[in-house]
Residue, then its C-alpha position, 0 to 999 in steps of 0.5 A: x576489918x577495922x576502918x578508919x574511922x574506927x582508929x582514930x576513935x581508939x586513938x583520941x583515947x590513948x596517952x602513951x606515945x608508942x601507942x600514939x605512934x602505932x595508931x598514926x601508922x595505921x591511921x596514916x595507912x587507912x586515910x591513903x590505901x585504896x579500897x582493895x589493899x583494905x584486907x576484909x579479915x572473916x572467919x570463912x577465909x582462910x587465905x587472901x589471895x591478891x592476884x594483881x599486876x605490876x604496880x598495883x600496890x601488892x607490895x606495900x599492902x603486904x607489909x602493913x599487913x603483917x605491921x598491923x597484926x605485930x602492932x596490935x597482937x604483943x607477942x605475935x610471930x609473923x612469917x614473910x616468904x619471898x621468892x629469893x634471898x634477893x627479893x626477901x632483903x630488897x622488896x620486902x624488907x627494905x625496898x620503898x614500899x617494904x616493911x622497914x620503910x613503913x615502920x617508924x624506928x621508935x616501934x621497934x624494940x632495942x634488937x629492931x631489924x636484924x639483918x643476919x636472921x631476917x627478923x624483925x622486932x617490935x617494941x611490943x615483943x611482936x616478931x616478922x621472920x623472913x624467909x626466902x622460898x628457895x630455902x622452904x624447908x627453913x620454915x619447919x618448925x615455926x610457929x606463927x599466927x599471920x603470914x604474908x607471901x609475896x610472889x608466890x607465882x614465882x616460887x620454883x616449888x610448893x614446899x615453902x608454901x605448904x610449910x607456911x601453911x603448917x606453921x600458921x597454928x598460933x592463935x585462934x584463927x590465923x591468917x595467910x595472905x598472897x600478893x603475886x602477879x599471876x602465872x599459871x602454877x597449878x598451885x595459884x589454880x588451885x588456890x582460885x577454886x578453894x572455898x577458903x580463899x579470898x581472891x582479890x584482882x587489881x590491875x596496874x592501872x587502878x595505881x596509875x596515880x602513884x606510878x612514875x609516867x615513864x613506867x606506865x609509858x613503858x608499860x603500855x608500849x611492852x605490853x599493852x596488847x600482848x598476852x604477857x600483858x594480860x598476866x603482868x598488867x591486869x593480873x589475868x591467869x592465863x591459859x593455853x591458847x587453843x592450837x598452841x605448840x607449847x603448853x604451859x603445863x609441860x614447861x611447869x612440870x619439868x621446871x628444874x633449879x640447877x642445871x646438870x653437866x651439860x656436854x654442849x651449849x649453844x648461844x642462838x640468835x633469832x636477829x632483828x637488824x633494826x633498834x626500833x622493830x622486833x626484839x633479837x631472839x636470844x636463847x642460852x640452851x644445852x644438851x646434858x649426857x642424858x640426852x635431855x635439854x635444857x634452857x638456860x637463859x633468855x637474853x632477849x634484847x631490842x637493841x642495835x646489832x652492835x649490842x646484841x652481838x656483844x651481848x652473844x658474845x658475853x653469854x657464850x664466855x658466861x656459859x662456857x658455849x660450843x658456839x654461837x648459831x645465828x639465823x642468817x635470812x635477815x642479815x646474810x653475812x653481817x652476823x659474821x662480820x660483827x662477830x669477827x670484828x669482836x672477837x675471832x675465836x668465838x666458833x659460829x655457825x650461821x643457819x638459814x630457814x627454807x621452811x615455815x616456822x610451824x614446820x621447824x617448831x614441831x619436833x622442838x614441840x614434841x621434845x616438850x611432850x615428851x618431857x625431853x626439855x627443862x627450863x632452869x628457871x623462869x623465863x616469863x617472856x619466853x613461855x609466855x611467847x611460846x604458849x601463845x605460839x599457833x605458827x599463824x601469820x599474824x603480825x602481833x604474834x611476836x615469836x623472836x624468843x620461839x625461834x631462838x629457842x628452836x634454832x638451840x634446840x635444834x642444833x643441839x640435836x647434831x653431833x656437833x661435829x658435822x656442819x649442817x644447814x636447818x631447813 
C-alpha cells in the first residue's frame, strides 16, 4: 500500500502537469482518508471486503480505489458493479462521493465519461466499466484487472458477482474489492470464512465528523437500538433471533425479481393513530394461480392517518388491489370514514384480532417453511422485523410491518368472495 509519505516523494520528482495532477489526486486522497478506507493490497488477499454501515465513507474509498489503479496502470481495465442501473449512474459514477466527482477533468482522455456505455477513460489509456448487477451477464466476456463492487448485499443473485470474478485475469495479481452494508446473503457469509479475504468492519459513527447532524440525529432515533441498527449502523451480519417465526434463509431462498400474474392483491394496514408513536404497517401482498404469495411492497410510514390512508389508497390504484383490509382494534370505524371521505369505490374490508399475535403469525410462518411465499424484492425493514419476530410482549420489539404482512397474508387465503372476520 503506497503511504503518503511515499507520494509526495515521487511527486517532488515529477515535471509533467498530468502527472503532477495525478499525484495531487491521491496526495489530496491519502492526507483525508481514514485508516480503514487506506486498502492494505498483499498477495494473500484475493478480495477486500468492507462490511460497514451507513455513512462510513464506503462509497468514496471505492472510487479512489478503482482511480488510483487507472491512474497508476496505463492501460488498465476496471470493472464497477453496482446493485441497479440507478445506483451504478447516481452513486458511483456521479454521486458526491462517486468516481466523476473525484476525478479532475484534465485526467480524462478527449472520449472521458461516457454515459451511454458507462465507461470511463483516462487520459493514460486506463478504462472503468460500469455495470449494474441486474444485468450480470453483461460482464462475460471482460477482461479486467481491478474490480470494485458496490452493495453487493443487495445484488438479487450471484451471477454478476461470480462473472466478475471470472473477468479478473489481467494482470499478475489482480484485485476485487466489496464495500456493502451487510445482509446476511449466504454469498456475503461465505466470503467472511474464505482465507482470500480481507474483512474490514467500520461503523457509521467512526465518519461522525463528515455526516450532516440531522442525518445522525435520524440515524440514532431510527435505529439506535434496534436490530436493524445493528446491520445498517454498525455493519453487524446479522443472524437469526433464537424463537424467531421467520427465518432469513427461507425469505433469501425464494427471493424473486418480478412478480407472476397474480389473481388477487391486497393493500393492508396494521394502523397506528398517532404521527409521533408506532409506524402504520402497510404491506402490498397477492396471491398468483399457483397458490403461491407474493410480497410486493412495504410501504410503511410514521405518519398521520390522513397520510398513510392516502398512501393505501395510491398503492391500491399502483398495484391494481382487490381491496384495502385494515385492522380495526385501534381505530374502529375511523379507517372507514377516511377512506369513504377520499375515495368511495375503493372495496375495504376491516378485520379485528381477538387472538395473540403469535397465534396469527403461525400459519403465515408455516407458509414460509413451506416455501409457499416470495418476496419480489428486497424489503430491509420488513425481514429485519420479522427475523426478529418472537411474539414476546416486549415493548421494543416493533412488529407494525409483521402484522401487516400477516393481515395480507391471511386474507389472501380466502376466496375473496365471502366476508370473513380474522380472528
Amino acid at each position: 500500500m503506497k503511504v503518503l509519505e511515499d507520494y509526495w516523494q515521487e511527486y517532488e520528482k515529477l515535471s509533467s502537469p498530468l502527472s503532477k495532477i495525478t499525484f495531487q489526486t491521491l496526495l489530496q486522497w491519502y492526507s483525508k482518508a481514514r485508516a480503514k478506507q487506506k486498502i492494505n493490497f498483499q498477495d494473500k488477499y484475493n478480495i477486500h471486503l468492507f462490511v460497514c454501515g451507513r455513512g462510513f465513507g464506503k462509497t468514496q474509498l471505492g472510487s479512489m480505489a478503482v482511480i488510483e489503479h487507472c491512474l497508476m496502470n496505463s492501460n488498465a481495465t476496471c470493472g464497477v458493479v453496482a446493485p441497479t442501473h440507478q445506483d451504478l449512474r447516481k452513486v458511483v459514477f456521479n454521486g458526491d462521493s462517486g468516481i466523476i466527482n473525484q476525478i479532475h477533468p484534465e485526467l480524462l482522455s478527449a472520449e472521458g465519461y461516457n454515459k451511454s456505455y458507462n465507461e470511463i477513460t483516462f487520459y493514460n489509456g486506463s478504462k472503468i466499466l460500469g455495470f449494474p448487477a441486474e444485468s450480470g451477464d453483461r460482464i462475460r466476456g471482460s477482461n479486467l484487472s481491478f474490480a470494485w463492487c458496490d452493495e453487493l448485499g443487495s445484488f438479487r443473485d450471484t451471477v454478476a458477482f461470480d462473472n466478475l470474478l471470472l473477468a479478473l485475469r489481467q494482470g499478475k495479481n489482480p484485485k476485487c474489492i466489496i464495500t456493502t452494508t451487510p445482509r446476511p446473503t449466504q454469498l456475503i457469509k461465505s466470503l467472511v470464512e474464505r482465507s482470500d479475504v480481507e474483512v474490514i468492519r467500520g461503523s457509521t459513527y467512526e465518519n461522525i465528523d463528515n455526516l450532516a447532524k440531522s442525518s445522525v440525529e435520524m440515524f440514532r432515533e431510527t435505529l439506535e437500538g434496534t436490530r436493524l441498527g445493528r446491520q445498517e449502523l454498525y455493519g453487524e451480519i446479522l443472524e437469526d433471533t433464537e424463537g424467531a417465526l421467520f427465518k432469513y434463509s427461507q425469505i433469501e431462498e425464494n427471493r424473486i425479481k418480478v412478480a407472476p400474474n397474480l389473481q388477487r392483491v391486497v393493500v393492508a394496514i396494521d394502523p397506528a393513530m398517532t404521527s409521533t408513536g408506532d409506524e402504520t404497517g402497510i404491506v402490498v401482498a397477492g396471491r398468483g394461480s399457483d397458490n403461491r404469495f407474493y410480497i410486493l411492497q412495504d410501504a410503511t410510514m410514521r405518519s398521520s392517518p390522513d397520510q398513510w390512508i392516502e398512501k393505501a389508497i395510491s398503492l391500491y390504484h399502483t398495484h391494481n388491489a382487490d381491496r384495502i383490509i385494515a385492522e380495526v382494534n385501534n381505530g374502529g370505524d375511523l379507517i372507514e370514514r377516511l377512506l369513504r371521505t377520499r375515495d368511495v369505490n375503493v372495496p375495504y374490508k376491516s378485520v379485528r384480532a381477538t387472538r395473540g399475535k403469535v397465534t396469527r403469525a403461525e400459519p403465515v410462518s408455516s407458509f414460509y417453511e413451506r416455501g409457499m411465499v416470495s418476496h419480489v424484492g428486497i424489503f430491509k425493514e420488513l425481514e429485519s422485523q420479522m427475523c426478529s419476530f418472537t411474539g414476546n410482549n416486549v415493548k421494543s420489539q416493533h412488529d407494525d410491518r409483521v402484522d401487516a404482512l400477516v393481515w395480507a397474508i391471511t386474507s389472501l387465503q380466502s376466496s375473496g368472495q365471502a366476508v370473513y372476520r380474522i380472528t
